[in-house]
C-alpha positions, 0 to 999 in steps of 0.5 A: 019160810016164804022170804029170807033176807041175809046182811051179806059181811061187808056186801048187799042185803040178799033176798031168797024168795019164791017167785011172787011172793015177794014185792020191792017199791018205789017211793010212789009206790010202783013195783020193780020188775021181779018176773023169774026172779027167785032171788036178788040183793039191795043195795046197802052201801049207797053207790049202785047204778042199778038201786035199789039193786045192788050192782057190785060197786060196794066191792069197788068203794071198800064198804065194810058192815058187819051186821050180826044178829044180837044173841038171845039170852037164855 
């Protein structure tokens, strides 16, 4: 699997991936900085400094998302 994304319990989105092969873009389309990067998380609670990264605040505002995977049948 080239890219892993986890909804971390009550925290970041948290993105595994080997080193370029992966992008993140603004809304014009320019890409962020991934250099050396193999892994990092986005932001979900909406109260970072650094978005679309995620930079610890949800710890500091009492975020709370539990996002578990619906289970298959069968």
């Amino acid at each position: 699997m080239r890219v892993s994304i986890t909804a971390k319990k009550n925290g970041p989105y948290r993105v595994e991936v080997a080193e370029g092969e992966c992008k993140v873009l603004d809304a014009e389309g320019k890409a962020f900085d991934l250099k050396g990067k193999t892994a990092f998380s986005l932001c979900r609670c909406g109260q970072s400094q650094n978005k679309p990264f995620c930079d610890g605040t949800h710890g500091r505002v009492g975020f709370q998302s539990d996002d578990p995977a619906p289970r298959v049948a069968g």
